[in-house]
C-alpha positions in Angstrom: -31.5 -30.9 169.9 -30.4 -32.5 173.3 -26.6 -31.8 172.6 -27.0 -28.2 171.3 -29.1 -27.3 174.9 -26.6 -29.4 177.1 -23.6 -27.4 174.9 -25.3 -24.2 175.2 -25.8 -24.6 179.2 -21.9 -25.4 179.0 -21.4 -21.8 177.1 -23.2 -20.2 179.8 -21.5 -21.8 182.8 -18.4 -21.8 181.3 -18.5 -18.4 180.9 -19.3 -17.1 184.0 -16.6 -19.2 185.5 -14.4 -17.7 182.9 -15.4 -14.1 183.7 -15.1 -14.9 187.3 -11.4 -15.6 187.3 -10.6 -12.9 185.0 -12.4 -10.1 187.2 -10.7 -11.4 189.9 -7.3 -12.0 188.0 -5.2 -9.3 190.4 -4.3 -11.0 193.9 -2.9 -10.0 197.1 -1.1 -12.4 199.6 -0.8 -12.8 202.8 3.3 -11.3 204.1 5.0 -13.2 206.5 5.9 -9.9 209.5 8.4 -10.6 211.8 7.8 -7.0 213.3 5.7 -6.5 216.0 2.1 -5.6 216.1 0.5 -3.3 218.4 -2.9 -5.3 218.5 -3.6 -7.8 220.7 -5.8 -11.3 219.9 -7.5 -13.9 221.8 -6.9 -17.8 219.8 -10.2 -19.7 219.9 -9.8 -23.3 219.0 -13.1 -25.3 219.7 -12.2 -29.2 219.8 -13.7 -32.8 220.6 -12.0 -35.6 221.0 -8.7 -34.1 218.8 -6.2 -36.6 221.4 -4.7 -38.2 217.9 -4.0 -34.7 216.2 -4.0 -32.2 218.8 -0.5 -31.8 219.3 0.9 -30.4 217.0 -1.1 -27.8 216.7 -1.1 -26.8 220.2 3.2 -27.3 219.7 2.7 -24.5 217.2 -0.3 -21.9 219.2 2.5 -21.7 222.0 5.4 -21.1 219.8 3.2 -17.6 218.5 4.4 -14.0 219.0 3.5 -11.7 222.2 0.7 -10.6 220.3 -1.3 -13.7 221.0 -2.2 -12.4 224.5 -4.4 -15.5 225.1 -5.3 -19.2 224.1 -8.4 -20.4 224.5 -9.5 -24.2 224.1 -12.8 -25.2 224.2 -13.7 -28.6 224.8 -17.5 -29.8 223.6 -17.0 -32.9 225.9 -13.9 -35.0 224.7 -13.6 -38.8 226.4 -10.6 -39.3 224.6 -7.8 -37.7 226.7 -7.9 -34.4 224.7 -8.0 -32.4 227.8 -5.7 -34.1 229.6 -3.1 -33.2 226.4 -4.3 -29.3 226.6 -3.8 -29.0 230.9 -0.5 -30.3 229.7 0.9 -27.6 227.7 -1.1 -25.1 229.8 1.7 -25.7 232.2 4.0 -25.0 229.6 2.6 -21.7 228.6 0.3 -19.3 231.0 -1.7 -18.0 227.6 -3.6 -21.5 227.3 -6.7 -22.2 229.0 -8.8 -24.9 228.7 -12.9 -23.9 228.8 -15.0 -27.3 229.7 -17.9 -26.2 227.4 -19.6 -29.3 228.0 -22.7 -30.6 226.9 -23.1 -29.0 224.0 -26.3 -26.8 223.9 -28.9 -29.1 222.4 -30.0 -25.9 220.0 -26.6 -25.6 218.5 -24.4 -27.7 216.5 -21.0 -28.1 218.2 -18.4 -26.1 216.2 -20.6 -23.3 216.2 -21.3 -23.6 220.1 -17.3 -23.7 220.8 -17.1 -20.7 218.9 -20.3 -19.1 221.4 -18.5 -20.5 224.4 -14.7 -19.3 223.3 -16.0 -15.8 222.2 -18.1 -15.1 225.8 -14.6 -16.0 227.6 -12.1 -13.9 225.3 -10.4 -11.4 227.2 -12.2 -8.1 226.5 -8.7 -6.2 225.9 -7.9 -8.2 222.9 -8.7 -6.9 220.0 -8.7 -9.8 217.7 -10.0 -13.3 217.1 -8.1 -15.8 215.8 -10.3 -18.7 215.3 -8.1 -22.5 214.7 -9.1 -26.3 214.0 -7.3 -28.7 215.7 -5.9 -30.4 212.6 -3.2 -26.9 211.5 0.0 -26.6 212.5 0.7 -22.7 212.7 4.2 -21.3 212.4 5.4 -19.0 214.8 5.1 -15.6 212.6 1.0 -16.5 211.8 -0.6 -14.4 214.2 1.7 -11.1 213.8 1.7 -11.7 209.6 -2.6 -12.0 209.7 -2.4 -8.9 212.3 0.2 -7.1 209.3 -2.2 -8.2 206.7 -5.0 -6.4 208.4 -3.4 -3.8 209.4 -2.0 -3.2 205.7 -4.9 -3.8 204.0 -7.6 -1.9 206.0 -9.2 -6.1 205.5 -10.4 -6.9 209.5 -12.0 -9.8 208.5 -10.6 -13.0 206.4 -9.3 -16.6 206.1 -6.0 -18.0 205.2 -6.3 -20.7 202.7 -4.2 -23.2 204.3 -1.2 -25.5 202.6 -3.4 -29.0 202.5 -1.5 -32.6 203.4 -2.9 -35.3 202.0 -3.3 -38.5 203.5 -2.2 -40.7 200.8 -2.8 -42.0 197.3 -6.3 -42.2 197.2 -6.7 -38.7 199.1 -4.6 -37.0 196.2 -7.5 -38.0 193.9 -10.4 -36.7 195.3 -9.4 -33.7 197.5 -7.7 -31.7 194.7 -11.2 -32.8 193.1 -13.1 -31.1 195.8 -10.7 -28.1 196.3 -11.1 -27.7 192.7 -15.0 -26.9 193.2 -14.1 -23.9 194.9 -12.7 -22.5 192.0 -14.8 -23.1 189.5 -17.4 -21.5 192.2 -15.6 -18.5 193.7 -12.3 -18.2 191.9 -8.8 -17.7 193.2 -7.8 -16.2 196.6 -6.9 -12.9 196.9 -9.5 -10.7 196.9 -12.0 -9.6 199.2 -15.6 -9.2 198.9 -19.2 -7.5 200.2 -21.4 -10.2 198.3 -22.8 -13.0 200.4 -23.4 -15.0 197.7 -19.4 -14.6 196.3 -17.7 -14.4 199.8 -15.3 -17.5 200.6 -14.0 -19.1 203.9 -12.0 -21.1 206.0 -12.8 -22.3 209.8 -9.3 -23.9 209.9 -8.0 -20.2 210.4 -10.2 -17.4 210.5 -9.2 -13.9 211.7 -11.8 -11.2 212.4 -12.2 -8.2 215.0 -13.8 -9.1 218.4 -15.8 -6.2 218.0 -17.7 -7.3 214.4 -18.7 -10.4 215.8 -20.2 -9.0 218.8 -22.0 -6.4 216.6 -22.8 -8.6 213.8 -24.1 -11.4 215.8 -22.2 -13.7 213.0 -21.7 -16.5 215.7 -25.4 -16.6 216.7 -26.4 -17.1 212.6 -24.1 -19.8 212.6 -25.9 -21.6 215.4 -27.4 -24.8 213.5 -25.2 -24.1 210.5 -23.3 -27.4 209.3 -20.9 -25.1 207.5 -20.1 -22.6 210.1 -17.7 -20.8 208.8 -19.8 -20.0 205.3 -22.1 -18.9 207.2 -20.5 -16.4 210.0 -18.8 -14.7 206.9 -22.4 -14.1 205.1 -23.9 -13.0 207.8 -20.9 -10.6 207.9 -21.2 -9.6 204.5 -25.2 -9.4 205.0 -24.5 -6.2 207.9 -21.7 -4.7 205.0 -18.2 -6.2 205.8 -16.0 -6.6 203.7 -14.5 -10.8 204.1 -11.1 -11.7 202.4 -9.8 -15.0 201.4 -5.5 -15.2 200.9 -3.1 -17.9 200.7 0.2 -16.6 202.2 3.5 -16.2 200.1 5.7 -18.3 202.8 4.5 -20.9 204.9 2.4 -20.0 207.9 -0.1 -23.0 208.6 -0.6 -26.3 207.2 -3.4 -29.2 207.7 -4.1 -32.9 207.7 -7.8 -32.4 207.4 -8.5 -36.0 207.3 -7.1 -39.4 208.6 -7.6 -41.0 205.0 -9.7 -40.7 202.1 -12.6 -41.9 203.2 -13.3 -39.6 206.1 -12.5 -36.7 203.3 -15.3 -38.2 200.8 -17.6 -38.7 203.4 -17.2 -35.6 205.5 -15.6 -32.8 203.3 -18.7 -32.6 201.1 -21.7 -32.3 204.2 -19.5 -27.8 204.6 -18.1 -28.0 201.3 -22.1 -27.8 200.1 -22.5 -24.5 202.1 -26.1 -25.4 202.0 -27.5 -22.5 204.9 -29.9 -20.2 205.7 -28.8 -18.2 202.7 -28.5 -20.7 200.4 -30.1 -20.1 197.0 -30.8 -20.0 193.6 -26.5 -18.5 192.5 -25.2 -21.2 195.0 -27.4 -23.9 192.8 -25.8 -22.0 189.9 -22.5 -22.5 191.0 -23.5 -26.1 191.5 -24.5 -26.3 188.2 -21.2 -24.7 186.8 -19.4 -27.4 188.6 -21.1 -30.1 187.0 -20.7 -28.5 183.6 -17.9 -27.2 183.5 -15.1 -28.8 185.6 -16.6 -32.3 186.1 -18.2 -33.5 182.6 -16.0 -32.4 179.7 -14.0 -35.6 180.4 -16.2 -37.9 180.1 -17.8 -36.1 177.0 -14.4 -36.8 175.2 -14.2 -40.1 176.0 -17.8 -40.4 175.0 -16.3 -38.9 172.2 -13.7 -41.9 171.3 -17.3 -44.1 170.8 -19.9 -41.9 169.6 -19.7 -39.5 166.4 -20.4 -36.4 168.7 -20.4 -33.2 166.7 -17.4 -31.7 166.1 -17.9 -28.3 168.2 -19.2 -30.8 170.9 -15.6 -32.2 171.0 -14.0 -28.8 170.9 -15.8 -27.1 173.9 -15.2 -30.2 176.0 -11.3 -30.1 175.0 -11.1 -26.5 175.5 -12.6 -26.8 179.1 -10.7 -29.6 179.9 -7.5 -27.9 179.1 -8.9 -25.4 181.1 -9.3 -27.9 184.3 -5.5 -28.7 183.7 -4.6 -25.1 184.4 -6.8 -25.5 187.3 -4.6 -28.1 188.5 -1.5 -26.5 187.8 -3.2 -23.4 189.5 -4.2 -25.7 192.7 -0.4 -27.2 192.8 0.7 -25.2 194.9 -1.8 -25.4 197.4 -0.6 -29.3 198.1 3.2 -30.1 199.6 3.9 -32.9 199.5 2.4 -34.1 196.3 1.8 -37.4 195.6 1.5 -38.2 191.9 -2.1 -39.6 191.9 -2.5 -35.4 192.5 -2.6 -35.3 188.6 -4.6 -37.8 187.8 -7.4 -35.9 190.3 -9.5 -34.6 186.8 -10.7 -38.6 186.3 -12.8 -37.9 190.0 -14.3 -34.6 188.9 -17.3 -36.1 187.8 -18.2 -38.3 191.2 -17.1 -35.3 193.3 -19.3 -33.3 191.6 -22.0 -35.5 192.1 -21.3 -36.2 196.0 -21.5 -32.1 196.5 -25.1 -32.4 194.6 -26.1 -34.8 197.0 -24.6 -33.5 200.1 -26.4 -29.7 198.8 -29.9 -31.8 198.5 -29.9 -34.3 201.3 -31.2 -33.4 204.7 -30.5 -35.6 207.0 -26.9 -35.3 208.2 -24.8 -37.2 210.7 -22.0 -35.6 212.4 -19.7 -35.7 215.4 -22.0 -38.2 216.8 -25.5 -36.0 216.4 -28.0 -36.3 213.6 -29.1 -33.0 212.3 -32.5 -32.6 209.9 -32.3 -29.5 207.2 -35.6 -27.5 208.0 -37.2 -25.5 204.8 -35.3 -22.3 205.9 -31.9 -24.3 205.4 -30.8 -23.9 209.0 -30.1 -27.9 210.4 -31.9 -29.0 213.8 -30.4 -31.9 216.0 -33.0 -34.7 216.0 -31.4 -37.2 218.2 -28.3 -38.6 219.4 -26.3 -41.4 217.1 -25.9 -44.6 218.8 
């Protein structure tokens, strides 16, 4: 009885994944344009303490087109030299400015408030934002490709799913693992949608119209939102705009999210929840496909090796396990270099799956050195400094 309800939730899930990639099957990429654009965007790129990893990304704002008509960095309050770095290349390039948009308002978490701060400054002639994390590295062509894209596509709001570098062995285990839950949740990139609970994102580059967030007030949801960037595209969605999520056909911007493996399992997981304000009962869902379908066929067929399962119970669980090693095949791409432990990522499905679970149900939350408690309403409220 227990098997036939645990392989019967599997059909379900399973399905709706299924349906999901196949209704979402056609895809549209991001162009790399070396023609100019007659829009103009402001570059926001909120740091804090980024002195280790800073540079190159700042090496690759300055290198971008005459479109970029300004470059914006706000600092939360970095003791680490960062600012120092950033007056550095202003002198370089007239574009960059660096916003001291220290302390941090105590009602906001500190992404979010760079975001406030970077938006209030951006010149009111541009017509874009451009919003960057300090750990890409743009190429030259980013900002006049995403302002093509738009342009091309009638799309004024979306992310770029960035190459990922991976920080070594270890890393190529469990961040393909958590990339991985984004699929089985959302599908593919490529597509662009009006449903806040299907919409996908990326605060590592984010491109919207300076007038939609002004008139959706996406910045202001985002306020004491953990996962920022989730939640300034559903609030987006929420007032009717259409959000896309692309990876690009040539190289346009890469990241090191992480300095090693560690700081991706223990961080990664407190966004990659997307537990907000409009969390609910499909994101649960997609929780729930996760665990079913991407992370537990595995260890059901080696359960399978020791216990006479039934034989349809074996079946299902090969079938969706081949299906996870098209994922990975799928996900390849996204990953350059790629170590070889990169294949073996399917053996960490299962704790990455259950690290997201937690990270969706825990409340208390620790983060750029600020504890944050999850209120009923799903919104997250600093409770004191970390010592």
């Amino acid at each position: 009885m227990i098997v036939s309800a645990f392989g019967f939730l599997q059909i379900i899930f399973a399905s709706r994944v299924f349906f999901r990639l196949i209704r979402f099957a056609a895809k549209e990429r991001i162009k790399t344009c070396n023609q100019p654009q007659p829009d103009r965007l402001s570059i926001i790129l909120p740091v804090l303490n980024e002195a280790k990893r800073i540079a190159n990304c700042l090496d690759g704002l300055i290198a971008q087109t005459a479109e970029v008509k300004e470059i914006l960095i706000v600092d939360g309050g970095s003791s680490d030299g960062t600012q120092s770095i950033v007056e550095a290349y202003s002198a370089r390039d007239s574009r960059m400015k660096l916003i001291d948009a220290s302390p941090v308002n105590q009602r906001w978490t500190g992404k979010a408030w760079g975001l406030n701060v970077g938006l209030q400054h951006a010149s009111l002639t541009s017509d874009w934002i451009l919003c960057v994390d300090a750990d890409v590295r743009p190429r030259p062509l980013l900002a006049r490709s995403l302002l093509a894209h738009a342009r091309r596509t009638g799309v004024s709001t979306f992310s770029v799913a960035t190459l990922q570098k991976l920080s070594g062995l270890i890393d190529g285990l469990i961040h393909p693992s958590f990339l991985a839950t984004l699929i089985y949740r959302f599908g593919m990139p490529g597509s662009r949608t009006r449903d806040l609970h299907r919409v996908q994102a990326n605060g590592q580059c984010f491109i919207t119209r300076r007038e939609t967030l002004i008139r959706t007030a996406a910045i202001l949801a985002a306020q004491t939102s953990l996962c920022e960037d989730i939640t300034i595209v559903r609030r987006m969605t929420e007032c009717g705009e259409a959000v896309g999520f692309y990876e690009t056909e040539e190289l346009l911007v890469d990241v090191s999210m992480y300095a090693d493996w560690r700081e991706t399992w223990t961080n990664w997981p407190r966004s990659l929840a997307m537990h907000d304000q409009y969390y609910g009962w499909r994101e649960t869902i997609g929780l729930a496909e996760v665990l079913f379908v991407q992370a537990l066929p595995l260890p059901i067929l080696l359960l399978a090796l020791i216990f006479a399962l039934p034989a349809w119970t074996v079946s299902l669980n090969a079938i969706l396990f081949t299906f996870r090693l098209g994922v990975s095949f799928g996900l390849a791409r996204a990953y350059r270099p790629r170590p070889w432990s990169y294949w073996l990522a399917p053996v960490a499905d299962l704790p990455a799956a259950l690290k997201l679970i937690q990270s969706a149900l825990k409340r208390r939350h620790n983060w750029r050195g600020r504890t944050y408690l999850r209120a009923a309403s799903g919104t997250f409220e600093p409770i004191e400094n970390s010592k």
